[in-house]
Backbone as CSV, one residue per row, in Angstrom:
resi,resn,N_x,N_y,N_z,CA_x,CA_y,CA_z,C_x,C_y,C_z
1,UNK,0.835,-1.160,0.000,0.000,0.000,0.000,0.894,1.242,0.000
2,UNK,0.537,1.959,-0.637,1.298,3.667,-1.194,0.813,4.324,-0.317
3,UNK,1.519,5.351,0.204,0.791,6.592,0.770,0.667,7.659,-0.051
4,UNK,-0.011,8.156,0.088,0.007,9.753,-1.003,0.397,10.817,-0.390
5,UNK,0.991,11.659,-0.667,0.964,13.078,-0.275,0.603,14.147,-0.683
6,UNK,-0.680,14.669,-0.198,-0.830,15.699,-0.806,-0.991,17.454,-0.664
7,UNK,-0.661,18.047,-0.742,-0.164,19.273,-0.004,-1.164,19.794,0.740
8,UNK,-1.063,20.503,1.606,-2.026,21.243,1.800,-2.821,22.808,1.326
9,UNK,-4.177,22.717,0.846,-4.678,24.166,0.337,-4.798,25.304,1.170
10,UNK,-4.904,24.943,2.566,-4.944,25.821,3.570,-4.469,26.653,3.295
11,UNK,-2.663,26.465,3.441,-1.501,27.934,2.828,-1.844,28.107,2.014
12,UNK,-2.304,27.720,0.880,-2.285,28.638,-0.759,-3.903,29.370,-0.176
13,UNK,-4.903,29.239,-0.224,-6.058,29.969,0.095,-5.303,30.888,1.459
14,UNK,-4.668,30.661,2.393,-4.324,31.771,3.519,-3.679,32.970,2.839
15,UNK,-2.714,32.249,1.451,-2.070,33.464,1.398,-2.620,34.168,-0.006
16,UNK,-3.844,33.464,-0.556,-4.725,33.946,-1.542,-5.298,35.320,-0.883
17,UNK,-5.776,34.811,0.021,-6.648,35.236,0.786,-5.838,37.139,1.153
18,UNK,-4.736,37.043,1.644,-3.600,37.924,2.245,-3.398,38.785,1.187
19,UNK,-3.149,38.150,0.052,-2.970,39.297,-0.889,-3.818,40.032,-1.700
20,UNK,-5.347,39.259,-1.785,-6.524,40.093,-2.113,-6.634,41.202,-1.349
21,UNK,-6.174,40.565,-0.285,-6.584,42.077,0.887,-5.723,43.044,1.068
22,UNK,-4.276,42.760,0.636,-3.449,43.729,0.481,-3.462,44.451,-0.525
23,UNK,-4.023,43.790,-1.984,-4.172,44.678,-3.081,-5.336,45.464,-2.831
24,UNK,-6.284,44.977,-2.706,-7.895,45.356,-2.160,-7.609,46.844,-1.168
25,UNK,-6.717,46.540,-0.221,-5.986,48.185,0.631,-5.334,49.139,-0.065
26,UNK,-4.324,48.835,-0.985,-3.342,48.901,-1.656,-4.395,50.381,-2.878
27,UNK,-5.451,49.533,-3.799,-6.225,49.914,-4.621,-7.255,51.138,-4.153
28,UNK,-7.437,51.120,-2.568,-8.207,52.113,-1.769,-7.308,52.939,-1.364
29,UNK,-6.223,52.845,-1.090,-5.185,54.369,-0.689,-5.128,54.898,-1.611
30,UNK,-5.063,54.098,-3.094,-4.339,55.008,-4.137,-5.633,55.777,-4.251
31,UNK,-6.834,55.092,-4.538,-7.918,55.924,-5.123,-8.033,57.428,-4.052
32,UNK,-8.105,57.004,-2.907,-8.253,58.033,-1.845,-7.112,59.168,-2.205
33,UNK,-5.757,59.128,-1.980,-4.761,59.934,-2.296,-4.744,60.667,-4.363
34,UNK,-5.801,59.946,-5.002,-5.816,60.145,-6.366,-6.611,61.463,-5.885
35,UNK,-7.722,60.347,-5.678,-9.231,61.547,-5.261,-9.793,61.910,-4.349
36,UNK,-9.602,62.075,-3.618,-10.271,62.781,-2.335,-9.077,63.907,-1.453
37,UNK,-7.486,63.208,-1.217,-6.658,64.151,-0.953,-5.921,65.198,-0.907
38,UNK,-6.390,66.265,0.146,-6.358,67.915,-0.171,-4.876,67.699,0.812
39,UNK,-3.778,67.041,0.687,-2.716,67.781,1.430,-2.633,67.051,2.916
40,UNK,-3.375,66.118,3.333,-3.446,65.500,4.468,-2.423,64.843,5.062
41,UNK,-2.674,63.587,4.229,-1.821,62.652,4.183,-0.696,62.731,3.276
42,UNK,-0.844,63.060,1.789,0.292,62.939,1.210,1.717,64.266,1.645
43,UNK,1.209,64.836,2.345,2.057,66.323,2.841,3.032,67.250,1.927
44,UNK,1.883,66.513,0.835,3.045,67.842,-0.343,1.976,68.716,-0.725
45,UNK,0.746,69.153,0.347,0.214,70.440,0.131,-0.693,70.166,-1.183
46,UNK,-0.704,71.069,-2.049,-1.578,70.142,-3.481,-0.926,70.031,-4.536
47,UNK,0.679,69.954,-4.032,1.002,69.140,-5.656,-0.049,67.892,-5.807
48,UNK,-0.449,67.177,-5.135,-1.050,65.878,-5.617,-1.875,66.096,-6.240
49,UNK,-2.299,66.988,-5.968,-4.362,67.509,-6.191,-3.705,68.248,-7.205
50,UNK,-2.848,68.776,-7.522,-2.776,69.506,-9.150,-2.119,68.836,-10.292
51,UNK,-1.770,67.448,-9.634,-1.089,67.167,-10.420,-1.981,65.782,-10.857
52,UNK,-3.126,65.573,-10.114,-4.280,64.576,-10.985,-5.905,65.234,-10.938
53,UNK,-5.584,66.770,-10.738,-6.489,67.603,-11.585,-7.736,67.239,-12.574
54,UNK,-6.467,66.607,-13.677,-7.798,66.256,-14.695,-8.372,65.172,-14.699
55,UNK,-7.514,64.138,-14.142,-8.023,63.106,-13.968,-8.950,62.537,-13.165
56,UNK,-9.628,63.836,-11.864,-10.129,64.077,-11.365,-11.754,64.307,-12.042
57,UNK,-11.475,65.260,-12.562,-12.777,65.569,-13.493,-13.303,64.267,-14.549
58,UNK,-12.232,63.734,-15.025,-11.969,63.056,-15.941,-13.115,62.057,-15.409
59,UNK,-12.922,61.448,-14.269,-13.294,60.103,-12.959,-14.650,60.865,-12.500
60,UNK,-15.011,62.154,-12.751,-16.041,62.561,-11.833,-16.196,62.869,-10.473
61,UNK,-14.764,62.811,-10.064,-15.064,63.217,-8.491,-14.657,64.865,-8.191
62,UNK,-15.456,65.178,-7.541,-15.697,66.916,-6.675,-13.960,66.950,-6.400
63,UNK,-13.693,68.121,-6.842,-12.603,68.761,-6.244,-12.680,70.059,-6.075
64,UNK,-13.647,71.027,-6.522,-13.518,72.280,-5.961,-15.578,72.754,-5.533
């Protein structure tokens, strides 16, 4: 009689799992710092905000 071995899915779904959620975070800072950030967080005042301006309008979100 053979034994089999067969890996376990646990780790691959744990770390499936880990990096959806890191991109999933990852994809919400950027949008936030794209569009919504007046100088808060990114602390360069509004270069950020002038420098995705149009892309702002472009996306539809309120900036002034």
């Amino acid at each position: 009689m053979a034994i089999a071995h067969s890996p376990s899915r646990a780790n691959d779904s744990l770390a499936t799992v880990l990096v959806t959620v890191g991109v999933v975070l990852l994809a919400l800072l950027t949008l936030y710092l794209v569009g919504f950030d007046q100088g808060v967080i990114s602390r360069s005042g509004m270069y950020l905000h002038e420098l995705m301006h149009d892309g702002r309008h472009l996306l539809g979100l309120p900036c002034h």
